[in-house]
C-alpha positions as CSV (number, residue, x, y, z in Angstrom):
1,X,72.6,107.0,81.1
2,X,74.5,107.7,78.0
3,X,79.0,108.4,78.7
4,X,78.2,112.0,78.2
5,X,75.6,112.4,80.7
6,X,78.0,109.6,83.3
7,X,80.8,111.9,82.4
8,X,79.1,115.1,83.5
9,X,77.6,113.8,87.0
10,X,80.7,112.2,88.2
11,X,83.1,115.0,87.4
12,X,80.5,117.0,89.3
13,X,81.3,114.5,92.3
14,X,85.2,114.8,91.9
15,X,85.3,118.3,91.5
16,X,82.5,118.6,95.2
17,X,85.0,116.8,96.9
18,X,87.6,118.8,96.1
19,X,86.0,121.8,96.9
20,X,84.4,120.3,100.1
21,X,88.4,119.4,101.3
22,X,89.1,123.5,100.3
23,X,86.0,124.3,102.8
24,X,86.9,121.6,105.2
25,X,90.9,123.1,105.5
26,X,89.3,126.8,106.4
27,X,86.9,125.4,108.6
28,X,89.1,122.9,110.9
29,X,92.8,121.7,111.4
30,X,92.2,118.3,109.2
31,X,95.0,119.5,106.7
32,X,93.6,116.9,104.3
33,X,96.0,117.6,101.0
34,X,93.9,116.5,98.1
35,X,95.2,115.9,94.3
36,X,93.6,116.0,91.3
37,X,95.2,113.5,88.6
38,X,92.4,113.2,85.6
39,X,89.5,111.2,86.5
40,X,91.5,110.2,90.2
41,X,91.6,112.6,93.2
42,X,93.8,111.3,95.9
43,X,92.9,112.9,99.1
44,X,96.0,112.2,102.1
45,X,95.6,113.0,105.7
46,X,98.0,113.6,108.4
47,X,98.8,109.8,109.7
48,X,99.8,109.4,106.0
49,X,96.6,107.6,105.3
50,X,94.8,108.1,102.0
51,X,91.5,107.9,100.4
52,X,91.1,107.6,96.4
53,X,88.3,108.3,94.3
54,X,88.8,107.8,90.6
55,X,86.4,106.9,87.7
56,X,85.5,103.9,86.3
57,X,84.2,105.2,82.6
58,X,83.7,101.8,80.9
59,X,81.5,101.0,84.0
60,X,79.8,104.1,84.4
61,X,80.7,104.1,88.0
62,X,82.9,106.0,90.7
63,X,85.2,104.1,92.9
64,X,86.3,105.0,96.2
65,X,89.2,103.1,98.4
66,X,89.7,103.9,101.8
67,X,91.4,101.9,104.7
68,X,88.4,100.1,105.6
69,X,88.0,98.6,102.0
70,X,87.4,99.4,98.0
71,X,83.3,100.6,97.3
72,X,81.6,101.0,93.8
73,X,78.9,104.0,93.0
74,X,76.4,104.3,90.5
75,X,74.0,106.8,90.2
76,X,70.5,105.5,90.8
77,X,68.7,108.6,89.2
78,X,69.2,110.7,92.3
79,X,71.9,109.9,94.4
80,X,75.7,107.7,93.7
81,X,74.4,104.7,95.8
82,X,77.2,101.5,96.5
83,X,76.6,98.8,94.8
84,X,76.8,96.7,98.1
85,X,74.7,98.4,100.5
86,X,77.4,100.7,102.0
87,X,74.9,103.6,101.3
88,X,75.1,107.1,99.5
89,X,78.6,108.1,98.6
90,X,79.0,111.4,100.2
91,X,77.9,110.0,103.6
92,X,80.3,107.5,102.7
93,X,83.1,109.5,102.5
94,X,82.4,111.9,105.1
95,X,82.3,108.9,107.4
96,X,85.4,107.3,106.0
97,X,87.3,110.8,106.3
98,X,86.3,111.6,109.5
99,X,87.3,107.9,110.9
100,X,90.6,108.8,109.0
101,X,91.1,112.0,110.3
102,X,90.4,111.4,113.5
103,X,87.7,114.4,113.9
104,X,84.0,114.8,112.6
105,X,83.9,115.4,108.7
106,X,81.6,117.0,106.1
107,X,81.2,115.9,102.3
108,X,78.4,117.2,100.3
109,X,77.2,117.3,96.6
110,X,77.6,120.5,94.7
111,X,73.8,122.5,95.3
């Protein structure tokens, strides 16, 4: 993948979750505040507790830390997959927000 085409996909992924935490405010009472700093997006939840998502250009990766640990993405072709076996990083997150939110959460890719 060449930095333009790694540059295009994962500010596709930063700008889905940013857009999934707009849908996921109308739809429930998570009141996740998200913030967009360049290539970081820092999404805080009512205990206080965070998750952060920011790129790793040199890398060609995304990185996402949340309470449970730090996890690395590449894109396999189809899908931003861990590079540890912690599966597909929107089912990732969703499962990360919803542990830190306390209620069931949704994340998807842009369609």
């Amino acid at each position: 993948m060449t930095d333009l085409e790694y540059l295009d996909r994962a500010e596709a992924v930063l700008r889905a979750v940013e857009l999934n935490c707009d849908r996921i405010n109308e739809e429930t009472d998570a009141d996740i505040d998200n913030q967009r700093v360049g290539g970081m997006v820092t999404l805080t939840f009512r205990n206080g507790s965070q998750i952060v998502i920011n790129l790793q250009k040199p890398l060609h990766e995304i990185w996402m830390a949340a309470r449970s640990g730090g996890y690395h993405y590449r894109y396999d072709g189809a899908h931003w997959t861990d590079t540890k076996g912690a599966g597909e990083f929107f089912a990732h997150l969703s499962r990360e927000a919803s542990l830190q939110a306390g209620i069931p959460l949704t994340f998807r890719p842009l369609q």
